[in-house]
PyMOL Python script that loads the backbone (N, CA, C, O; Angstrom):
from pymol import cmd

cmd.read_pdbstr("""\
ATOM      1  N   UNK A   1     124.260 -20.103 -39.803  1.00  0.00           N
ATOM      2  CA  UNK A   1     124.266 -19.890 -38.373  1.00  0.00           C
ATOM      3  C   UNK A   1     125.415 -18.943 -38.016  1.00  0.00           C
ATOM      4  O   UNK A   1     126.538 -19.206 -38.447  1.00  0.00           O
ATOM      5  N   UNK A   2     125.142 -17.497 -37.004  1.00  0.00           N
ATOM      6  CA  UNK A   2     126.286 -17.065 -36.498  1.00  0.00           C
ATOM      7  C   UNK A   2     127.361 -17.688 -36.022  1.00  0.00           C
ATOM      8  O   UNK A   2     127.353 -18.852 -35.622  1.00  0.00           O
ATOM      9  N   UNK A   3     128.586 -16.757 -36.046  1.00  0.00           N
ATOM     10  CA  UNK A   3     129.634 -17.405 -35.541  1.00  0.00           C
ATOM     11  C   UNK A   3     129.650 -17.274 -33.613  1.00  0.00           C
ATOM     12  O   UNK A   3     129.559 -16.111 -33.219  1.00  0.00           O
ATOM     13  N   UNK A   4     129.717 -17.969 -32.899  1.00  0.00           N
ATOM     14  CA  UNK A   4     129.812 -17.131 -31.777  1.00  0.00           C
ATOM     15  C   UNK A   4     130.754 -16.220 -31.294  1.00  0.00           C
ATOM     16  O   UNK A   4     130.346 -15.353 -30.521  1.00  0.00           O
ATOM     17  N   UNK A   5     131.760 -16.243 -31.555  1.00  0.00           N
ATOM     18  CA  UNK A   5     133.141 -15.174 -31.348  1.00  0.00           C
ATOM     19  C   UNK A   5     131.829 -13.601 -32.312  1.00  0.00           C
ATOM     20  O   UNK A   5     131.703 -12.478 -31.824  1.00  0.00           O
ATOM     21  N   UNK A   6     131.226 -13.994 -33.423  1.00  0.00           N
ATOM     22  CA  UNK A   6     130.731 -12.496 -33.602  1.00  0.00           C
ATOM     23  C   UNK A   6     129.449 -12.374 -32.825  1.00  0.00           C
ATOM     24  O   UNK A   6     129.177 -11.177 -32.739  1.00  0.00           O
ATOM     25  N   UNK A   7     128.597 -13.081 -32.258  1.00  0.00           N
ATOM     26  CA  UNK A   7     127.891 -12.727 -31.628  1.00  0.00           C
ATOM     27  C   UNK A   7     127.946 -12.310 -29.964  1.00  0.00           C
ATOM     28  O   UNK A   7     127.057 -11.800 -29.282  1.00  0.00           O
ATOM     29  N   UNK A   8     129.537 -12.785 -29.519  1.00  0.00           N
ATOM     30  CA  UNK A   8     130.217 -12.512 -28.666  1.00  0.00           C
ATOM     31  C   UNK A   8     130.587 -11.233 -28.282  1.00  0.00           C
ATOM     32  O   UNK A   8     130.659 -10.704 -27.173  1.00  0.00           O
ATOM     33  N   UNK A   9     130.884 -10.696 -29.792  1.00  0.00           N
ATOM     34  CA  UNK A   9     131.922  -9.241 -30.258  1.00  0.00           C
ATOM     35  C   UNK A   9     130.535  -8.097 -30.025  1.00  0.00           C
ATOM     36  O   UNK A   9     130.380  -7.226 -29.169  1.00  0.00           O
ATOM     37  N   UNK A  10     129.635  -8.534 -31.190  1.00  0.00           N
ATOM     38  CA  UNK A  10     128.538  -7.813 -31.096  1.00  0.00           C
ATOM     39  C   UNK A  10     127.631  -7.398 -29.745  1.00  0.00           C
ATOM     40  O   UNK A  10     126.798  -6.514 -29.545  1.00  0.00           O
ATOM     41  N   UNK A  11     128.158  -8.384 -28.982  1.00  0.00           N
ATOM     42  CA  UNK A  11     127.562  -8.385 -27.650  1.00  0.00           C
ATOM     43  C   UNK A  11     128.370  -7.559 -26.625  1.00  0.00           C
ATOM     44  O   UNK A  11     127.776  -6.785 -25.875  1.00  0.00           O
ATOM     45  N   UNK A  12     129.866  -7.723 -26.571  1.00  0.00           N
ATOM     46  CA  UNK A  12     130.350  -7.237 -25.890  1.00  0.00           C
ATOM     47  C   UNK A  12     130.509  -5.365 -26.374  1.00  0.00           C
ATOM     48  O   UNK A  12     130.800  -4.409 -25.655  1.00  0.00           O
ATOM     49  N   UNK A  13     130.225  -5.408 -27.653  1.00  0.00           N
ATOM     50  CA  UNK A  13     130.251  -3.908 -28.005  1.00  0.00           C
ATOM     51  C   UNK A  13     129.289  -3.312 -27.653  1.00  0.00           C
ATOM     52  O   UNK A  13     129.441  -2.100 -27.496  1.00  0.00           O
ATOM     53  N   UNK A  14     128.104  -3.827 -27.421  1.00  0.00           N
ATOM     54  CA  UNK A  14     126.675  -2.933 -27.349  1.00  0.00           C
ATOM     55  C   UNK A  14     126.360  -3.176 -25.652  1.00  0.00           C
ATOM     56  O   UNK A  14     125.312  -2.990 -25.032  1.00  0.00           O
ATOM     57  N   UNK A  15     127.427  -3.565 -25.271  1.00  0.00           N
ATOM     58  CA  UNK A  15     127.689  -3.588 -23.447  1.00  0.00           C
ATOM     59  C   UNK A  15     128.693  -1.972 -23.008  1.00  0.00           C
ATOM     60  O   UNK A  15     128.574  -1.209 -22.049  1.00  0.00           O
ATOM     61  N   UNK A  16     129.485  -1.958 -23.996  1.00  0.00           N
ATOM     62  CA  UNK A  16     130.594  -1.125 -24.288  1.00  0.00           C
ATOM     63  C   UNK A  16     129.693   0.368 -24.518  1.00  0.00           C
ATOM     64  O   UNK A  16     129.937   1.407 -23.903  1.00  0.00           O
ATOM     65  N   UNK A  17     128.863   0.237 -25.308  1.00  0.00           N
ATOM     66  CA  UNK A  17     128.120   1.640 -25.678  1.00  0.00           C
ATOM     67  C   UNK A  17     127.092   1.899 -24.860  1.00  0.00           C
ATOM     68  O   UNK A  17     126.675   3.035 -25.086  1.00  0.00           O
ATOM     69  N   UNK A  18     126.462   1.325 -23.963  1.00  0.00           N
ATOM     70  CA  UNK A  18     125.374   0.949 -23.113  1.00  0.00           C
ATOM     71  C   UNK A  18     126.023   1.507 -21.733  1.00  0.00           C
ATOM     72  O   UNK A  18     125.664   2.532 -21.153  1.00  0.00           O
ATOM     73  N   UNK A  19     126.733   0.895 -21.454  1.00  0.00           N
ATOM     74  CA  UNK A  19     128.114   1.689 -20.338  1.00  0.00           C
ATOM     75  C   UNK A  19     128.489   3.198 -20.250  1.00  0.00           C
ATOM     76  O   UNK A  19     128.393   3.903 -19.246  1.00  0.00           O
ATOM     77  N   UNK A  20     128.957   3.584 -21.545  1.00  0.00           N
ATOM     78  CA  UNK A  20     129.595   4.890 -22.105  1.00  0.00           C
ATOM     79  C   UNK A  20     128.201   5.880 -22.067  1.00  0.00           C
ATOM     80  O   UNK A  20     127.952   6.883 -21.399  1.00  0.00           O
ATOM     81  N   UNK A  21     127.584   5.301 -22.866  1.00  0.00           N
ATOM     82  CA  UNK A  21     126.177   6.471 -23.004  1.00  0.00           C
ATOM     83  C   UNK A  21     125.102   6.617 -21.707  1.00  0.00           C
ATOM     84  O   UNK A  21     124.452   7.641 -21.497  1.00  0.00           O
ATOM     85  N   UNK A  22     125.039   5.406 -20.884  1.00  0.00           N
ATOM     86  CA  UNK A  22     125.010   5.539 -19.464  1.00  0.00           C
ATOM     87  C   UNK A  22     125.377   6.399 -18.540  1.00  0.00           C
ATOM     88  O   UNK A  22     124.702   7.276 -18.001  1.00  0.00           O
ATOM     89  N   UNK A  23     127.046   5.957 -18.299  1.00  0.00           N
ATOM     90  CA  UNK A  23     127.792   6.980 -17.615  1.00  0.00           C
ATOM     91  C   UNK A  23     127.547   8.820 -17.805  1.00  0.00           C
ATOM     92  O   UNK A  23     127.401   9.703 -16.961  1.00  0.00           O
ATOM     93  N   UNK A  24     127.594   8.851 -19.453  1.00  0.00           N
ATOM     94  CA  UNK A  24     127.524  10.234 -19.957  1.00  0.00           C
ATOM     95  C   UNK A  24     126.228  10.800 -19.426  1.00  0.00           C
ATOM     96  O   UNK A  24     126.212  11.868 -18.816  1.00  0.00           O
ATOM     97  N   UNK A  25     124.960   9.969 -19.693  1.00  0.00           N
ATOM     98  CA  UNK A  25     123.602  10.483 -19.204  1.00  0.00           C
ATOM     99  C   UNK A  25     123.671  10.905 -17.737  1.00  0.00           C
ATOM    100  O   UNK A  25     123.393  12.046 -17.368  1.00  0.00           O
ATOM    101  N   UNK A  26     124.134   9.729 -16.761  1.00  0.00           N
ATOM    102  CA  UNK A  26     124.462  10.025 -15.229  1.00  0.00           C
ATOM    103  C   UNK A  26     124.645  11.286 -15.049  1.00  0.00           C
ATOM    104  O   UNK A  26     123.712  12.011 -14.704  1.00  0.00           O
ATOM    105  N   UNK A  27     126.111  11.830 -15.292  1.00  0.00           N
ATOM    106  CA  UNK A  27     127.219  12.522 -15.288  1.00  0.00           C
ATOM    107  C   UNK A  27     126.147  13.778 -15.508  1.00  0.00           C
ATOM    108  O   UNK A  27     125.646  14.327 -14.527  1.00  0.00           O
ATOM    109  N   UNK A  28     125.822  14.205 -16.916  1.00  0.00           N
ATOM    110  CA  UNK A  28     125.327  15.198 -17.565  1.00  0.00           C
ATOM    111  C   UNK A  28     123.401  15.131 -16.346  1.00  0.00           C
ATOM    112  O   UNK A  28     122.679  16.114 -16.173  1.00  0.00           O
ATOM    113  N   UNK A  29     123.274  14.457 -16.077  1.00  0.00           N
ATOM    114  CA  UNK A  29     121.923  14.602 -14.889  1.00  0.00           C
ATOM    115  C   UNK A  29     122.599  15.176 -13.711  1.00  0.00           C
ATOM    116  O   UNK A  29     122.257  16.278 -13.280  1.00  0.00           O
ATOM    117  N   UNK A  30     123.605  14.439 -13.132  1.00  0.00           N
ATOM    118  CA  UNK A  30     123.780  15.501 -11.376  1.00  0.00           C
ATOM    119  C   UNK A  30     125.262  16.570 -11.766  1.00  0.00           C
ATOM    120  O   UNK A  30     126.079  16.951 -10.928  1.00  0.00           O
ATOM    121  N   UNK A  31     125.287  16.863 -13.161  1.00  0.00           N
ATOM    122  CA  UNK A  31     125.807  17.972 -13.329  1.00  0.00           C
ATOM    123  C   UNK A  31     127.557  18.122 -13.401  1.00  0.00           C
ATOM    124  O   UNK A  31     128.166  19.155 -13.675  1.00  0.00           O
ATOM    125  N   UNK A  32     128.025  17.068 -13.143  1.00  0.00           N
ATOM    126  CA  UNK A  32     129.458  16.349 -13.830  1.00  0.00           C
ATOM    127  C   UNK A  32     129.603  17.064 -15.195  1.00  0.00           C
ATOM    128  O   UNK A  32     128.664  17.009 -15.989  1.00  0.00           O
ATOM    129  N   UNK A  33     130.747  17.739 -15.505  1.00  0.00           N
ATOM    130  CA  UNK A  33     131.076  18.110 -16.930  1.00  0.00           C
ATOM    131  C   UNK A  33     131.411  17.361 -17.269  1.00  0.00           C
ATOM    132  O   UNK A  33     131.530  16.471 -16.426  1.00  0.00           O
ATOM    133  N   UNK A  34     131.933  16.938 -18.936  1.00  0.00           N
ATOM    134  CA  UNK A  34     132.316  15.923 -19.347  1.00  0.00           C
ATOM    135  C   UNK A  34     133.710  16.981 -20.181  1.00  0.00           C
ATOM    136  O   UNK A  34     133.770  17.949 -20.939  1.00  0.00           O
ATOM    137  N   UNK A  35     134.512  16.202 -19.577  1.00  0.00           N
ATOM    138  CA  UNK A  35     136.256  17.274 -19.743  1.00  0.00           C
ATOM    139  C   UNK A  35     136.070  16.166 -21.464  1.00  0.00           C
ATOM    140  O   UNK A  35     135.455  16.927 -22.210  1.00  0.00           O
ATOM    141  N   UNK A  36     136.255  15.258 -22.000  1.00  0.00           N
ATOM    142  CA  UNK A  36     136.416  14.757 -22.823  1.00  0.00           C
ATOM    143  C   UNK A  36     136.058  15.545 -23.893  1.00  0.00           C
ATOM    144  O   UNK A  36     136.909  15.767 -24.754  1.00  0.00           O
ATOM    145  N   UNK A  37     134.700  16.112 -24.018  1.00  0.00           N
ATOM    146  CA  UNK A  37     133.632  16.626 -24.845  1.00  0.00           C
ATOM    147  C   UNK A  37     134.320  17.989 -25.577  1.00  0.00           C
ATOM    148  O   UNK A  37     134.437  18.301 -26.762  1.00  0.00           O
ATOM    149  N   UNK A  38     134.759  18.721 -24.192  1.00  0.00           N
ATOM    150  CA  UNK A  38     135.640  19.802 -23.823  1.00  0.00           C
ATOM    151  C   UNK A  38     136.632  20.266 -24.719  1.00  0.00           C
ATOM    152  O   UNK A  38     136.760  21.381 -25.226  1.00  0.00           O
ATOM    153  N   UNK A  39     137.357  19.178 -24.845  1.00  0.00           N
ATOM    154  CA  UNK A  39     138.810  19.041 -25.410  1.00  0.00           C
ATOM    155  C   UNK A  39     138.935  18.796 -26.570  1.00  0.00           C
ATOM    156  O   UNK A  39     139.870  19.108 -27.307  1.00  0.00           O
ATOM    157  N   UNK A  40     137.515  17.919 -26.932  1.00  0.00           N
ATOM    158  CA  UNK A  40     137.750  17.821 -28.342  1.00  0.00           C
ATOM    159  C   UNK A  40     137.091  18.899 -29.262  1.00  0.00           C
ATOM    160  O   UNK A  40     137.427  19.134 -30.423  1.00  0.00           O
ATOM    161  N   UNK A  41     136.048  19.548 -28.519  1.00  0.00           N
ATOM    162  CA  UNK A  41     135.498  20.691 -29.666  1.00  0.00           C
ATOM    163  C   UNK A  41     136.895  21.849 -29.204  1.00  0.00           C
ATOM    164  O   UNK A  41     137.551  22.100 -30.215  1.00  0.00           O
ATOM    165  N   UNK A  42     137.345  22.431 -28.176  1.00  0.00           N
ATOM    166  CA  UNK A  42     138.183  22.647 -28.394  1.00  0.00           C
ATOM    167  C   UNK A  42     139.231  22.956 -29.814  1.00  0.00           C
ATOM    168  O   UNK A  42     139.402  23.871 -30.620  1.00  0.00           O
ATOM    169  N   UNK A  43     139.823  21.491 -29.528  1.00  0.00           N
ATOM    170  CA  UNK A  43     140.982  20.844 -30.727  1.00  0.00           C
ATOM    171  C   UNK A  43     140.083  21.163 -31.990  1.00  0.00           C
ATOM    172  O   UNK A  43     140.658  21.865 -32.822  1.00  0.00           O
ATOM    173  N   UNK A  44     139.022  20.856 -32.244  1.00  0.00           N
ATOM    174  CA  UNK A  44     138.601  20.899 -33.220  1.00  0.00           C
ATOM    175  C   UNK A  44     137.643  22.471 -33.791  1.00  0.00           C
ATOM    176  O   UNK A  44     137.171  22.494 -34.927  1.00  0.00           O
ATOM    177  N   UNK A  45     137.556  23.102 -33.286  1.00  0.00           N
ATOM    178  CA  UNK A  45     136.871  24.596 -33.217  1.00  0.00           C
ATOM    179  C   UNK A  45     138.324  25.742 -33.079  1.00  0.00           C
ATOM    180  O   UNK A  45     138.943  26.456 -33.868  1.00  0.00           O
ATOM    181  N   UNK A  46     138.392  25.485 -31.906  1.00  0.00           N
ATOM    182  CA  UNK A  46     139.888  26.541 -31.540  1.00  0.00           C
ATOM    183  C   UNK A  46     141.049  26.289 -31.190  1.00  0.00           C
ATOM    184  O   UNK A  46     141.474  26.775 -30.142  1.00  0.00           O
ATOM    185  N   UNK A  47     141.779  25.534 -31.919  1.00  0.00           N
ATOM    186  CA  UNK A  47     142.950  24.934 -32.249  1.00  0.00           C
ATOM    187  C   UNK A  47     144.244  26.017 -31.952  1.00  0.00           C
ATOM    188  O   UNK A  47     145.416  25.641 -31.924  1.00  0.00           O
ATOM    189  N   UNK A  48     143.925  27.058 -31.794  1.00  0.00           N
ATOM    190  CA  UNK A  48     144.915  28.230 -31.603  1.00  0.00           C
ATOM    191  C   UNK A  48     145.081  28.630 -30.143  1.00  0.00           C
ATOM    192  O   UNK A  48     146.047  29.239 -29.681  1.00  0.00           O
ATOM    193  N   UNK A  49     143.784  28.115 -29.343  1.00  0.00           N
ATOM    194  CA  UNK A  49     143.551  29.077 -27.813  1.00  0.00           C
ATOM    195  C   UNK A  49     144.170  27.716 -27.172  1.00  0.00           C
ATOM    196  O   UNK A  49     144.607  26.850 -27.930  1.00  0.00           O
ATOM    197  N   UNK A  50     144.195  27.566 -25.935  1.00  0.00           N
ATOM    198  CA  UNK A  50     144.713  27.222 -24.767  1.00  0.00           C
ATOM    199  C   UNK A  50     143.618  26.698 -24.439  1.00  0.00           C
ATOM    200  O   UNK A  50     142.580  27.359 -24.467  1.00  0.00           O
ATOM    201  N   UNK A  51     143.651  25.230 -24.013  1.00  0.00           N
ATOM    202  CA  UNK A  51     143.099  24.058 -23.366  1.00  0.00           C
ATOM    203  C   UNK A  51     143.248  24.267 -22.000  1.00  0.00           C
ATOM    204  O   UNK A  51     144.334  24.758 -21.692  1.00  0.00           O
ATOM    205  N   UNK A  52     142.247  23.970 -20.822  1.00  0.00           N
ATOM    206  CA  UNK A  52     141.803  24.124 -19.423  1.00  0.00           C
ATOM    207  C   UNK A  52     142.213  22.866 -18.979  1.00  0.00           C
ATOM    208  O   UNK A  52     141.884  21.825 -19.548  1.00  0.00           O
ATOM    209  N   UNK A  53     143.051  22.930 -17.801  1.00  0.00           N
ATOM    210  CA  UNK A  53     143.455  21.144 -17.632  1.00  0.00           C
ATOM    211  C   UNK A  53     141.984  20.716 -16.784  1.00  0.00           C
ATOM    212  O   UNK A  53     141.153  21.586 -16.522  1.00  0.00           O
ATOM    213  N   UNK A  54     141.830  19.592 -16.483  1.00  0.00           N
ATOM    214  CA  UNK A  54     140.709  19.352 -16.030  1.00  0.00           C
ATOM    215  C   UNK A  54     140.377  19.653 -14.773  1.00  0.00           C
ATOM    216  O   UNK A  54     139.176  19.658 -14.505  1.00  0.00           O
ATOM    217  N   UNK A  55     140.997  19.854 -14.103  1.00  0.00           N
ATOM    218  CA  UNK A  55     140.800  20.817 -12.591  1.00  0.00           C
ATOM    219  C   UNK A  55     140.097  21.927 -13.057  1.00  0.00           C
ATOM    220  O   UNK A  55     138.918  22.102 -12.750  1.00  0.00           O
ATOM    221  N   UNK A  56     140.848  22.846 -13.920  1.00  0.00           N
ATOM    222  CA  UNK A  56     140.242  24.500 -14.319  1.00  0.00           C
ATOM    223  C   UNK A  56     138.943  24.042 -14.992  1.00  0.00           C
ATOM    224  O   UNK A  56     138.041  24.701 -14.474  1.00  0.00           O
ATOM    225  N   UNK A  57     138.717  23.667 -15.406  1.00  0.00           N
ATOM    226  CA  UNK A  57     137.477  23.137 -16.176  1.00  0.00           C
ATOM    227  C   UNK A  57     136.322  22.542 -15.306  1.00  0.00           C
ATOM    228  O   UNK A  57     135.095  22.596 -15.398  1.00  0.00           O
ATOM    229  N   UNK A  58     137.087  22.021 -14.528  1.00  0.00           N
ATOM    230  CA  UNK A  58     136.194  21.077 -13.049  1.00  0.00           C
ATOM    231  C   UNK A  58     135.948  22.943 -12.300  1.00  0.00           C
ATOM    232  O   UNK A  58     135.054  23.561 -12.880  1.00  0.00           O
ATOM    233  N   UNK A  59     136.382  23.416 -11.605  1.00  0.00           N
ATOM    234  CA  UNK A  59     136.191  24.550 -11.271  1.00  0.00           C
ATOM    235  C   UNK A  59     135.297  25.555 -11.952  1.00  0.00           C
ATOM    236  O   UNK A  59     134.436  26.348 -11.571  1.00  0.00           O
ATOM    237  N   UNK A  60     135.735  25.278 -12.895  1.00  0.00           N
ATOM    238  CA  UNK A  60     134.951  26.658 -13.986  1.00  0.00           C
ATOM    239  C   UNK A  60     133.404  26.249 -13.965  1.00  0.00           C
ATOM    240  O   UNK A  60     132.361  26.901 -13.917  1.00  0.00           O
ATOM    241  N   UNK A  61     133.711  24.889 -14.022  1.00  0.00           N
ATOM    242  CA  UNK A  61     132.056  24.569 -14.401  1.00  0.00           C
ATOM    243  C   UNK A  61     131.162  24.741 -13.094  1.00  0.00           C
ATOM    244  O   UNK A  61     129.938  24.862 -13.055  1.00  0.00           O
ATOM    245  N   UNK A  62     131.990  24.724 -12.119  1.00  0.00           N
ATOM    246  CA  UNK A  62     131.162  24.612 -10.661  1.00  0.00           C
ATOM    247  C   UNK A  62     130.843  25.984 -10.353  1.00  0.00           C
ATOM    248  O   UNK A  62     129.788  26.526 -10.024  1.00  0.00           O
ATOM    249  N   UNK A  63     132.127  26.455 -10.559  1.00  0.00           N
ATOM    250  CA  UNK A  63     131.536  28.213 -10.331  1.00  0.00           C
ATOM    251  C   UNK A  63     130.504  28.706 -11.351  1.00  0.00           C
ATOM    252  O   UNK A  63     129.760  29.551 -10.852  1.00  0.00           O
ATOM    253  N   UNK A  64     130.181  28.358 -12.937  1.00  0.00           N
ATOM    254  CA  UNK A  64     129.034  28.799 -13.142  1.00  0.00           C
ATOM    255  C   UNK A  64     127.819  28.055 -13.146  1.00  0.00           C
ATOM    256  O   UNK A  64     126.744  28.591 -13.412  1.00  0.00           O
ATOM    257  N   UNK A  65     127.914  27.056 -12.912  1.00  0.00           N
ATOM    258  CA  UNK A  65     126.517  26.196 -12.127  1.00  0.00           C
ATOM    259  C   UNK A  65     126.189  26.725 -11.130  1.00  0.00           C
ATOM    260  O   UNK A  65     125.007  27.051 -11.022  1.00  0.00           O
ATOM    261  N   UNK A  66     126.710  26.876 -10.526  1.00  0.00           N
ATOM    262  CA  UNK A  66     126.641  27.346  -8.660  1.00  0.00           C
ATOM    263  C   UNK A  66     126.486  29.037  -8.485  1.00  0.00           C
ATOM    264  O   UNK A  66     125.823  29.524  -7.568  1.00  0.00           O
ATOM    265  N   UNK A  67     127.060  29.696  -9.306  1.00  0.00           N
ATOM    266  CA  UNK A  67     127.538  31.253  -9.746  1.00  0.00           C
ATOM    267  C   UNK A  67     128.362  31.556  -8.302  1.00  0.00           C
ATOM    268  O   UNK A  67     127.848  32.234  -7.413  1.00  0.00           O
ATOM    269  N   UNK A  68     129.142  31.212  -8.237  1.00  0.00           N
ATOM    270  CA  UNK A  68     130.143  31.442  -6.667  1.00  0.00           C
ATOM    271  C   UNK A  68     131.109  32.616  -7.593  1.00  0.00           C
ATOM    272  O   UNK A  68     131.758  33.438  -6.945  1.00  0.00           O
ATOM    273  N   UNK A  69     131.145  32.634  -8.591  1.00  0.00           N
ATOM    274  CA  UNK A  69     131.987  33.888  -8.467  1.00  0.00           C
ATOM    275  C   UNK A  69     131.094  35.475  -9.017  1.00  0.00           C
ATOM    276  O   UNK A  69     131.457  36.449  -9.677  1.00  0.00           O
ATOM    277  N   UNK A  70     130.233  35.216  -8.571  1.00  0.00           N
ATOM    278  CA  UNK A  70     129.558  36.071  -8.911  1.00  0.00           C
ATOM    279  C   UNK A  70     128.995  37.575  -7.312  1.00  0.00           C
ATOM    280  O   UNK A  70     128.555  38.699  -7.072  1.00  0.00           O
ATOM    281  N   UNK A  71     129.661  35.930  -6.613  1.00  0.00           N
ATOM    282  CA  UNK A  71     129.226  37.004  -4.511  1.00  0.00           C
ATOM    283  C   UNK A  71     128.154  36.255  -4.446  1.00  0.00           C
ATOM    284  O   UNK A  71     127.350  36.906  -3.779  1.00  0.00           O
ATOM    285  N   UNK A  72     127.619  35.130  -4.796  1.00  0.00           N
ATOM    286  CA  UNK A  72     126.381  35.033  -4.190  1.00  0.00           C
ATOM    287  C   UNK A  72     126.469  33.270  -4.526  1.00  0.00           C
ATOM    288  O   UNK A  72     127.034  32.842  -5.532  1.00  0.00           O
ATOM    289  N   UNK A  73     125.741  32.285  -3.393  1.00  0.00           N
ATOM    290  CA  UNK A  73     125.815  30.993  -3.969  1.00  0.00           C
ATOM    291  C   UNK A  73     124.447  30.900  -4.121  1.00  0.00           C
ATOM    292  O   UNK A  73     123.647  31.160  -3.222  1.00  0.00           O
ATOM    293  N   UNK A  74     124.059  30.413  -5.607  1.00  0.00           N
ATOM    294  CA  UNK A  74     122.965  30.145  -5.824  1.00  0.00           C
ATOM    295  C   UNK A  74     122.133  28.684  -5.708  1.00  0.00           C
ATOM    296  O   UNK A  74     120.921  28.512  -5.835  1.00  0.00           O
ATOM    297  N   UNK A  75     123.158  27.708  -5.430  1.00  0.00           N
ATOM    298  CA  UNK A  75     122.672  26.128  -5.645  1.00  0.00           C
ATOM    299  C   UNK A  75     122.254  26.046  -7.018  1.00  0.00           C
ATOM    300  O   UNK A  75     122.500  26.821  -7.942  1.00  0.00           O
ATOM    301  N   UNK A  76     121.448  24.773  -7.003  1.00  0.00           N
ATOM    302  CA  UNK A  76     121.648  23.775  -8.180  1.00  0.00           C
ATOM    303  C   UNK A  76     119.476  24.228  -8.663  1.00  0.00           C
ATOM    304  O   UNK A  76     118.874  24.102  -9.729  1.00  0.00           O
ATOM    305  N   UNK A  77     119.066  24.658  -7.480  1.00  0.00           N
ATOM    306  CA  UNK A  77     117.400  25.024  -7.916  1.00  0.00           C
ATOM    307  C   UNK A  77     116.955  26.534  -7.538  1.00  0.00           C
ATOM    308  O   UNK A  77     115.814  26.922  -7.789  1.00  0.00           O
TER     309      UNK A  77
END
""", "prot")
cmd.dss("prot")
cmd.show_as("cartoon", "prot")
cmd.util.cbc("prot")
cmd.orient("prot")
C-alpha cells in the first residue's frame, strides 16, 4: 500500500505542473511574453550579449506584436 506523505507529494507536484503549464498556455494565448523563457535561452545561446530587463522586453514585445514602431498600429487581428 502507498505511503500517503508520497501520494500527497505526487499529488501536490502534478498540482504544481498543472498550474505552471496553465499559466504559460494563458499567458502565451492573450500574448504575455514569458521574460523567464527569454533569459534563459539567452544565458544559454548568447552568453556574451546583454540581457533586456523585463520592462525592455515587456516593451519590445508589444511594439512588435502591435508594430507601433513601425508608424502604424496594427492590433492583435
Amino acid at each position: 500500500m502507498p505511503d500517503l506523505q508520497d501520494l500527497f507529494d505526487q499529488s501536490a507536484n502534478a498540482v504544481r505542473a498543472a498550474r505552471y503549464w496553465s499559466t504559460r498556455t494563458a499567458r502565451l494565448m492573450i500574448g504575455v511574453p514569458d521574460y523567464e523563457t527569454y533569459v534563459a535561452h539567452r544565458q544559454a545561446k548568447h552568453p556574451d550579449q546583454p540581457i533586456m530587463t523585463y520592462v525592455e522586453f515587456f516593451r519590445e514585445r508589444q511594439q512588435a506584436r502591435y508594430a507601433v514602431g513601425k508608424g502604424r498600429f496594427r492590433g492583435c487581428c
